[in-house]
N, C-alpha and C positions, 0 to 999 in steps of 0.2 A: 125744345133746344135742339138744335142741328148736330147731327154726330160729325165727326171728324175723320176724312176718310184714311183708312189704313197708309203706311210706306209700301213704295212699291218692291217687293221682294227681288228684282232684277236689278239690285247692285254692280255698276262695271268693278270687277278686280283690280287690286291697287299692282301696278306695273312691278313685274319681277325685279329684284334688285341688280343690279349692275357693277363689277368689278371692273376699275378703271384702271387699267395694266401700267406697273411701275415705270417711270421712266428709265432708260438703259444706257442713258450716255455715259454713268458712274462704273457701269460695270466690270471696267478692266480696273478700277480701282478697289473691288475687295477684294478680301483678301480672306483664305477658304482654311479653317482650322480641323484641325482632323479630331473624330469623337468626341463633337461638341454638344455636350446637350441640350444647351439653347442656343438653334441656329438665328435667329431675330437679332437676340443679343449681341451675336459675333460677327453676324455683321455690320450691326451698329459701331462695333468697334473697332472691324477693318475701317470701315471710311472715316472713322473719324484719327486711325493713325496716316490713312494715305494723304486726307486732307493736309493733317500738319508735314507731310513728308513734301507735299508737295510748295504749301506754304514756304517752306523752310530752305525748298531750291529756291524759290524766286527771289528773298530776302540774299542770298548769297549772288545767285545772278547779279542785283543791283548794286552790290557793295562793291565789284571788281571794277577798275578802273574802265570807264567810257571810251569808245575808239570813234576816232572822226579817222575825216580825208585828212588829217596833219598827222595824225599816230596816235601815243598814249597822252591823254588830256591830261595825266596827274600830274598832282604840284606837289612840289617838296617848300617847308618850309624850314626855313634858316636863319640865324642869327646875323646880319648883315652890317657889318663896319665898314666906317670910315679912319681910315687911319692914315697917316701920314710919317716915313719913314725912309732913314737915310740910302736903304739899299735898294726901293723901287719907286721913291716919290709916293705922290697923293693915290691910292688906291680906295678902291671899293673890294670886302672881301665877304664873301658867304660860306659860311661854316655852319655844320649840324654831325649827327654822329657818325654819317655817312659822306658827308660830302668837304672838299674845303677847294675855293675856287679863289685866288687874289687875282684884279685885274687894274692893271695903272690908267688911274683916271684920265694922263695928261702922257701919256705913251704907249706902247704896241706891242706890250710884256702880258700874258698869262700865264700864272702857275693853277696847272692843277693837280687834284688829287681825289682819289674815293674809292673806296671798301670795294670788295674785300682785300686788293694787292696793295693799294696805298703807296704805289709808285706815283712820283710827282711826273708832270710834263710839262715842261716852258713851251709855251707857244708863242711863234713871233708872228701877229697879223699882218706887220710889212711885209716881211719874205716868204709869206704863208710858208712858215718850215713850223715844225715841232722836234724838242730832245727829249729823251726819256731817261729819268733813272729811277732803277729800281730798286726798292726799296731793300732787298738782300744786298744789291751788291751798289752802292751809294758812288755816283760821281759827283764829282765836284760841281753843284751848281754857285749860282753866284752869294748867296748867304753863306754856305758852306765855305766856302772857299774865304768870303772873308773872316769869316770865325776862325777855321785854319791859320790864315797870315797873322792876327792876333794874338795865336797861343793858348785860347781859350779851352777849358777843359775845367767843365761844371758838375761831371755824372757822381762826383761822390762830396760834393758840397749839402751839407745840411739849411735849408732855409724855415725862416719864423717871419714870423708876423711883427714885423715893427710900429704901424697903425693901420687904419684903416680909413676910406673914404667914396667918393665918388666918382665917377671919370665917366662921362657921356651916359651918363643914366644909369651906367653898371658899378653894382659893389664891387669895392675895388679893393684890393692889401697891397699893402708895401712892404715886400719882403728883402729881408737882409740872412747874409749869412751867420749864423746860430753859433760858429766858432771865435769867430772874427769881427765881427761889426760889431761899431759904434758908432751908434744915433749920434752923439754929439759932434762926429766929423761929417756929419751930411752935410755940413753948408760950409768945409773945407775947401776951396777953393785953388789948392796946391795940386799939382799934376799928378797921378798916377795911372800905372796902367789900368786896360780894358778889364782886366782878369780882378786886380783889388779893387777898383773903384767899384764893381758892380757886388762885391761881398760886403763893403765896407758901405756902400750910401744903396744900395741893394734898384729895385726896378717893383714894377706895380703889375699886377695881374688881376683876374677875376674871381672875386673870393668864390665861388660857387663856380663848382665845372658845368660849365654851360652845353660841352661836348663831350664825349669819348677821348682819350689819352693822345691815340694816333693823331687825328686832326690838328688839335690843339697845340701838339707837341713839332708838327708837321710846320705851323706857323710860328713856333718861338724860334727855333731853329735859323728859319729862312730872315726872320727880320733880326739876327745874332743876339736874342736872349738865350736864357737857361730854361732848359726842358720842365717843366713845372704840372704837366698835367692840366695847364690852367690858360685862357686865352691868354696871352700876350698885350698890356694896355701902354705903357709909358714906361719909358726909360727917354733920361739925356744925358751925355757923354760930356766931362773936362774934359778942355781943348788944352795943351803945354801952359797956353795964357792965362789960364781961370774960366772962360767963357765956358757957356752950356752951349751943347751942339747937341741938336735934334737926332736920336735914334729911332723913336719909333715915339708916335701920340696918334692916343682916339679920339676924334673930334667928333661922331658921332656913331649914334647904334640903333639900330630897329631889327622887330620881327619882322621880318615880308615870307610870301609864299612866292616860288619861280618857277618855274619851267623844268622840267626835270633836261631837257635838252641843254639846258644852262652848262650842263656839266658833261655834254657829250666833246670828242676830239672836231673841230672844225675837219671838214670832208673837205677832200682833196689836197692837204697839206701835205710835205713833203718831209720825213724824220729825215733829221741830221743827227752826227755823232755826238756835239754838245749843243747848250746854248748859245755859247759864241758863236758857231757857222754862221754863215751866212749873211752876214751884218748884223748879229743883234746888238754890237755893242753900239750901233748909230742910231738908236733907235731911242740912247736918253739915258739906258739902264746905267752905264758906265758913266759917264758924265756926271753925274748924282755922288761918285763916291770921289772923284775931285775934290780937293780942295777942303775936304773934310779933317 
C-alpha cells in the first residue's frame, strides 16, 4: 500500500487583521460627557440625540410658510358669503378670526378689517382713495351712521332663541328680544319703528360662532343689526305700507382658502378723511339707501 506523503510544514500566515478607521463626517455631531464610564455608550447616545436634534430642525424648517418671487405663499382660510344687503348691495364677504373683508359684487366699495387693531378701512377702487376709522376712536362710516339716523341702541337688549333653521347651509336662530317679543306679531304687518320691529319679530344669525367677537360683530354693525357675537344672516324691514324691504339675506356660503394678500391696503391709494371724499357716494353706495 503506498504511504501518503506528509503536509507541507511551510504554511503562508493568515494576513494580519486590519482596523478599518471610522468614518468622521459625524464627528462634529457628538457630543463629549464628562467621567463617563462607558465611553461607546455615550457616544452612542450623543448621535443618536444630535440625530433627532437635527431631524427636528428640518421638520420645523418645512412647516414655515414657503417663499417664491411673489412673497408669502400662505393661505388663510375663511368663511366666504354671499349676502345681499340694503347698505352695500350684492357683496361677497370673507370672514375668520383674524380677518373680515366685505367687497360689492356690483360696485367699487371695500370694507376692511383684521387683528390685532380691527380698524375698518373703506376703500374706493374708483378713486383709488381709502378712509380709516379706528377702532378706539369710531367715525361715522356708512352702517354707522345709518344706525345713528334710526335711533338704534341694542347694547343692553337681552336676546333668545325664537326657532331655529337653515339659511345657505348655515345653522341658523332667530333671535328676538327676551323682554319684549312676541312670536305671534311676526307676521304683523302694521308699521313700526327699526328699534321695536327688530325686538318684536327679531333677525337670524349663526347659531355657532363661526368667528371671534370682533369680526362678527364688526359686520352686524356695518349691515345695522345687533352686535350678537354671531355672523349676521337675515333680517327684513316693514316699510310704513306693510311690504318687507330687504336689510340684509345670505344667499350663499362656502369654505375657500385665499391669498393672505386678500386682505392687504391696495398700494398706492390715497387716505382721505372719510368715506365720502372723493366721490364715494357715485360709486352706488348711496344710491342703495334711496328709496328705501
Amino acid at each position: 500500500m503506498r504511504a501518503i506523503a506528509p503536509l507541507p510544514t511551510t504554511v503562508q500566515p493568515l494576513p494580519q487583521s486590519r482596523i478599518i478607521p471610522t468614518d468622521t463626517s459625524f464627528q462634529s455631531l457628538t457630543v463629549n460627557f464628562y467621567q463617563s464610564p462607558d465611553k461607546h455608550q455615550m457616544k452612542f447616545l450623543g448621535l443618536v440625540l444630535a440625530f433627532s436634534a437635527i431631524t427636528q430642525s428640518i421638520c420645523q424648517a418645512q412647516a414655515r410658510p414657503q417663499k417664491t418671487a411673489r412673497g408669502d405663499s400662505a393661505k388663510v382660510t375663511c368663511l366666504e358669503l354671499h349676502q345681499k344687503s340694503r347698505t352695500y348691495g350684492n357683496v361677497r364677504v370673507l370672514i375668520n378670526d383674524y380677518y373680515l373683508k366685505i367687497s360689492q359684487t356690483d360696485g367699487s366699495t371695500i370694507i376692511l378689517s383684521k387683528a390685532p387693531d380691527w380698524d375698518l378701512y373703506c376703500i374706493n377702487r374708483l378713486t383709488h382713495t381709502y378712509a380709516r376709522s379706528e377702532r378706539s376712536k369710531p367715525s361715522p362710516f356708512l352702517g354707522q351712521t345709518v344706525a345713528a339716523m334710526e335711533g338704534v341702541d341694542f347694547s343692553k337688549v337681552r336676546w333668545k332663541v325664537f326657532e331655529k333653521g337653515k339659511i345657505a347651509q348655515l345653522n341658523a336662530s332667530h333671535l328676538v328680544d327676551a323682554g319684549v317679543a312676541n312670536p305671534a306679531r311676526y307676521e304683523n304687518s302694521g308699521y313700526q319703528n327699526l328699534e321695536n320691529e327688530l325686538k318684536e319679530r327679531g333677525f337670524w344669525v349663526s347659531e355657532e360662532k363661526l368667528c371671534l367677537a370682533q369680526p362678527a360683530n364688526h359686520l352686524s354693525t356695518l349691515v345695522l343689526l345687533p352686535k350678537t357675537d354671531r355672523i349676521p344672516l337675515r333680517y327684513f324691514h316693514r316699510s310704513p305700507g306693510g311690504s318687507k324691504c330687504l336689510v340684509l339675506e345670505t344667499l350663499a356660503s362656502k369654505k375657500v382658502q385665499v391669498d393672505r394678500s386678500e386682505f392687504a391696503l391696495p398700494k398706492g391709494y390715497k387716505q382721505t378723511k372719510s368715506e365720502f371724499d372723493n366721490g364715494l357716494s357715485e360709486t352706488g353706495v348711496m344710491d342703495i339707501l334711496k328709496g328705501q
